[in-house]
Structures are given as C-alpha cells and as structure tokens.
C-alpha positions as CSV (number, residue, x, y, z in Angstrom):
1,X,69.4,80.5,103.6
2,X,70.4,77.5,101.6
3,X,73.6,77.3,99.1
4,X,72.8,76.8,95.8
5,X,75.3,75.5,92.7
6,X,75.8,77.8,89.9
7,X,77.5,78.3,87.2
8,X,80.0,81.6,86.5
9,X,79.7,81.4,82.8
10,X,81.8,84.7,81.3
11,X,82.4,85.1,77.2
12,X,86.2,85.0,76.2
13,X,86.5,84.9,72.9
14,X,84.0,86.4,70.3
15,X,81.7,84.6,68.1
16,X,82.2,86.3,65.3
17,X,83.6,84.1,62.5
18,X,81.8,81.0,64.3
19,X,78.8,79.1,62.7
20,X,75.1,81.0,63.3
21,X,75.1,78.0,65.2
22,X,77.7,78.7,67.8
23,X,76.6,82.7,68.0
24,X,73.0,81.7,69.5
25,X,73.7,79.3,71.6
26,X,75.8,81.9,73.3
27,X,73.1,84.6,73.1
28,X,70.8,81.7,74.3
29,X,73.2,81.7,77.7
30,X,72.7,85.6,77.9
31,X,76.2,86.7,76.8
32,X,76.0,89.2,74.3
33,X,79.1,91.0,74.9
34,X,82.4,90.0,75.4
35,X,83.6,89.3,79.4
36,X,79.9,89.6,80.2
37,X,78.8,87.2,82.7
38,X,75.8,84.8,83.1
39,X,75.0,82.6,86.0
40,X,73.1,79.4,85.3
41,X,71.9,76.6,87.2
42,X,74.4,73.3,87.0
43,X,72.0,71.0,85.0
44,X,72.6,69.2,81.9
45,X,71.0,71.2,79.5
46,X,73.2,74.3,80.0
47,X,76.5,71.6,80.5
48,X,75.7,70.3,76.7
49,X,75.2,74.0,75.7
50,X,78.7,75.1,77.2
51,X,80.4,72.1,75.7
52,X,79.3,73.3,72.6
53,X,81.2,76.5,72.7
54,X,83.4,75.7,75.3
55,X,86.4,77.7,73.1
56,X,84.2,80.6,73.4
57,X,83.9,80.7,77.6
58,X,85.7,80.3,80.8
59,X,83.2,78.4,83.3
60,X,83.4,78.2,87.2
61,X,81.3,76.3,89.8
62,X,80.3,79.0,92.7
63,X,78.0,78.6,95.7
64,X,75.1,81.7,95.6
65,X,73.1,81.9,98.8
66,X,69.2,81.3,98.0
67,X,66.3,82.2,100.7
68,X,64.0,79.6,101.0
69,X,60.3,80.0,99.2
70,X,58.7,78.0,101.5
71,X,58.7,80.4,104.8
C-alpha cells in the first residue's frame, strides 16, 4: 500500500449570487451541495480551479492509502 496526496476540498459558502462562472467550476470539482466533500488529486489544474473560488471552499492536504496496480 502506497500513500497518496489528496486534496479534502469541502464547499463553505454557496455559489449562488456568484458569476455562472464561479458556480461550474465548483460543480466541475463535484460539490453540488453545500459541506459536501470532494477529494482530488494535488495537481495544478485543480490548484488553479480552487484559487478561483477559494472564498467558496475550505481545502486540506490528507494522505489516502492506494493499493498498487501493478501486483
């Protein structure tokens, strides 16, 4: 089993009243509902994405535990 960076990413704050803009790029992360919870792989795709409606979410860095594909 190897440890693999994620990211915690939970909706806060609604979207409503936010650009059409702002409201897909969270339903793009998979948060549809408020304090629903989406993990995500730390890369810099979904890092720009969360920057973008970083007023929106709360983010934290966890350690999931992956089985390895190869065996």
């Amino acid at each position: 089993m190897a440890k693999k960076k994620m990211l915690k990413i939970t909706l806060v704050k609604s979207p409503i009243g936010y650009s059409r803009r702002q409201k897909h790029t969270a339903r793009s992360l998979g948060l549809r509902k408020m304090h629903q919870v989406a993990y995500h792989e730390d890369t810099p795709m979904i890092r720009g994405m969360i920057n973008a409606i970083r007023h929106l979410v709360t983010v934290e860095e966890v350690e999931v535990e992956v089985e390895d594909e190869a065996a």
